[in-house]
N, C-alpha and C positions, 0 to 999 in steps of 0.2 A: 330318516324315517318320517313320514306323513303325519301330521294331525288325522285323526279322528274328523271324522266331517260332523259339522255344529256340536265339534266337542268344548268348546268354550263358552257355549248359549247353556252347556249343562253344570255349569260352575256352578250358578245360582242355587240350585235345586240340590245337589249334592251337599253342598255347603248345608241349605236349611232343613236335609234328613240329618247330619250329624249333629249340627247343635238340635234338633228335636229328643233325639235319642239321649245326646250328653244331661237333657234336661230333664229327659224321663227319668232315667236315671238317678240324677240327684234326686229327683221328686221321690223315687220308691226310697230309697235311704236316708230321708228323713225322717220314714219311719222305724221310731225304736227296735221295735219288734223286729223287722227286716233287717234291719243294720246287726240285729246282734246275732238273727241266726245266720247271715252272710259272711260274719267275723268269725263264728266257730265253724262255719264249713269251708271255707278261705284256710282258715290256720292248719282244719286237721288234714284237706290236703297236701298241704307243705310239711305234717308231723310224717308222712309216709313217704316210703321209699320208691310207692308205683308211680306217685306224682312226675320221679323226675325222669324217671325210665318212660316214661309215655313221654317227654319232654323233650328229651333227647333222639327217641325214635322219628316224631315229627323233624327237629330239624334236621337228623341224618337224610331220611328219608324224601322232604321237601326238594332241599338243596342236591341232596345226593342225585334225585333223577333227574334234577336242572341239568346239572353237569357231564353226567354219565347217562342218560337218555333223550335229554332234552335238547340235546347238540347248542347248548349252551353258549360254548366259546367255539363253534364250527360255523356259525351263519353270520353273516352283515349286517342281522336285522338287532336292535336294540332293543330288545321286547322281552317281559316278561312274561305273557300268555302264552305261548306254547311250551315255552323250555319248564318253567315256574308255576304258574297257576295251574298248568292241564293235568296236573299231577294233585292239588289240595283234596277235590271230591273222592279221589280212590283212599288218600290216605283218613280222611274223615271216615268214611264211612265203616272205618274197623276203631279210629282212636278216640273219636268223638263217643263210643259208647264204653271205651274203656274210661275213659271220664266218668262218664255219667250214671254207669249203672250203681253207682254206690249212693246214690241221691235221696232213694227210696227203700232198697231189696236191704241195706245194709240194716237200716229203720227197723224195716218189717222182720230180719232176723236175729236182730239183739232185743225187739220186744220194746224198743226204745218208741216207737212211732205211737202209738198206745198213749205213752210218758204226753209225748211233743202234743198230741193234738188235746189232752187236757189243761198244759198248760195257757195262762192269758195269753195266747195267739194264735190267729185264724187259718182255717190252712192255707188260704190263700198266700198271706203274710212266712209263711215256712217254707211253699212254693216256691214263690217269687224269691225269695232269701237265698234259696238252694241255688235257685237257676242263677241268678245273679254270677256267684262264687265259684262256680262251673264257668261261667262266661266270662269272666275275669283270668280264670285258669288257660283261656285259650286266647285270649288278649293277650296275654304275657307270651305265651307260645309264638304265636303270629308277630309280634314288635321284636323276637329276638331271631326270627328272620332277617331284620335289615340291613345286615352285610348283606345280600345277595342284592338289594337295591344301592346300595353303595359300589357295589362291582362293576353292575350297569350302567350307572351313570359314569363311570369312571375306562369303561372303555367303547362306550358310545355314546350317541346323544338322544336318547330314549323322549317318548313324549310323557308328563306328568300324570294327564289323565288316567289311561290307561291302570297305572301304577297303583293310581290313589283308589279306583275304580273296581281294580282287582282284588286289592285288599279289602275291602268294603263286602264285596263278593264273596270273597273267603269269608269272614267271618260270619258272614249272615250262613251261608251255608253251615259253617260249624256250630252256628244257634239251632238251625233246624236239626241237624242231628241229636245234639243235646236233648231239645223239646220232645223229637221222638222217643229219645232212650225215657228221658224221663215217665213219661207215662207208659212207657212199659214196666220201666222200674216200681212205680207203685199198683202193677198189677201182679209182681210177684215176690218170693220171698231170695229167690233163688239170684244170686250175680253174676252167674253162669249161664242161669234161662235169661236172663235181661241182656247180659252181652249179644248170649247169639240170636235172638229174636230182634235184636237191636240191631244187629250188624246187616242179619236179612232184610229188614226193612229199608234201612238207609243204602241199602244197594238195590232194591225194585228201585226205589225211587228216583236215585241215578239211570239205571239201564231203560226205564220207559224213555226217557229222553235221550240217551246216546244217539244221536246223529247215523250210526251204522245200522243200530236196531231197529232203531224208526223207518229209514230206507227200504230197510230186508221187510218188513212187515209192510209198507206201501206197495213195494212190489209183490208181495204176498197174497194179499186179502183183495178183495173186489174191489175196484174203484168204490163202489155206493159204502165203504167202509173206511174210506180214508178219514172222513171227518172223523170216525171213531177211535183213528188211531191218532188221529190229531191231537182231539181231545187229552185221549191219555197221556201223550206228549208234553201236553202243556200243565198237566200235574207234577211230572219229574222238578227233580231238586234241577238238575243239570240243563233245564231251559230256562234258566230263570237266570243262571250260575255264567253259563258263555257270552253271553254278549255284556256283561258289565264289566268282564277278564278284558275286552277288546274295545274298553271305554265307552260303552253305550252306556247310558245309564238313562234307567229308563225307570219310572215311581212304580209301575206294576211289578216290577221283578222285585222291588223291597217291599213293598205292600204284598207279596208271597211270603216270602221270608217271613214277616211279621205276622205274618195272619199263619203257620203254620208253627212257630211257637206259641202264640194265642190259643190255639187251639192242643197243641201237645198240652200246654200248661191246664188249662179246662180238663181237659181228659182226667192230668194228673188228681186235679180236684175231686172230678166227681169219684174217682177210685177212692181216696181214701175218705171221704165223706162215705160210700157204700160199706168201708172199713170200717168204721168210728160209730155206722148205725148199728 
């Protein structure tokens, strides 16, 4: 299999987005207040049963269509992009909100959020806690994936990049879904209207970018409208998502990611701040 062309000029850069992250990270968990409401949403969903059932779906579902659609152990090629990654955005964009719609809607229907936002902590500080522990919950998901990188290397000779690059991808992806559910979640009471309002969403946001859709609508609309479809193109989750599964890595595709949980989290804010008035 091929390197990646100036996949190794991109070592540096990826290296210094994860210790930046690893270090933001530490930095929000120093504080109190975030650390403990990250511990009680961490622990309660490990007290539930949906936790592992969504746990197990992922990796049935992950690995299952590597194998059984992904033509897996059929091609030469030692790659986990097509057989492994090109399957994470479908299965996010239904699991990632069965994660998250319980962040807020669950709050707002046991009358508990009320409780949360009087006591000494800001809602930022409950946000950021939430999301956290949600994003933890899908770290864990994603790292018990690594038999199927263990496979890889063990009957071809795969490039690294790619690999590390993918998973990198997947997760940011599965932050954005989160981020979205989230601030739907503190728009409603409902974890039902948050699921499927969630789930709608995180699927516009995939199919503006699908590569066929994009195609069929180029071909569709006037030339003098392609910029527009462009555009829109370049808002999908799943432009952002493909070329880092194929070891590009490239700072604007995470500076989306990032800047679309930024903003889901903001949302979430101002919802329940407009609650709390």
């Amino acid at each position: 299999m091929k390197l990646v062309d100036n996949s190794l000029s991109q070592w540096p850069a990826l290296l210094a987005m994860l210790v930046l992250f690893a270090g933001a990270l530490v930095y929000a968990l120093r504080d109190r207040h975030i650390r403990s409401i990250f511990k009680r949403e961490f622990l309660a969903y490990f007290n539930s049963p949906v936790l592992y059932v969504i746990v197990v779906i992922f990796l049935l579902t992950s690995m299952g269509f590597a194998f059984l659609f992904g033509a897996f152990l059929d091609g030469d090629n030692a790659s986990l992009t097509g057989s492994f990654f090109f399957w994470h955005p479908w299965i996010y964009t239904v699991l990632a909100p069965a994660v998250g719609m319980r962040l807020w809607s669950e709050e707002h229907r046991l009358g508990t959020v009320e409780l949360l936002m009087t006591m000494p902590v800001s809602p930022w500080q409950a946000i950021v806690g939430k999301f956290l522990a949600a994003a933890a919950v899908w770290f864990i998901g994603l790292a018990l994936t690594v038999s199927i990188v263990w496979t890889v290397y063990y009957l071809g000779d795969p490039d690294t990049g790619p690999v590390i690059t993918g998973y990198v991808a997947s997760y940011l992806y599965a932050l954005g879904c989160l981020a979205v559910t989230s601030a739907i979640s503190a728009l409603t009471r409902s974890q039902v209207v948050c699921f499927i309002v969630s789930v709608a969403t995180c699927l516009l946001a995939l199919l503006i970018g699908y590569p066929q859709i994009v195609d069929f609508a180029v071909r569709s609309f006037p030339s003098s409208m392609e910029g527009g479809v462009r555009a829109i193109e370049y808002l999908s989750f799943y432009t952002h998502f493909s070329d880092m599964t194929k070891g590009i890595f490239v700072f604007k595709d995470v500076l989306y990611f990032v800047s679309v949980a930024v903003v889901g989290l903001l949302i979430t804010d101002l919802a329940l701040r407009s609650k709390r008035a």
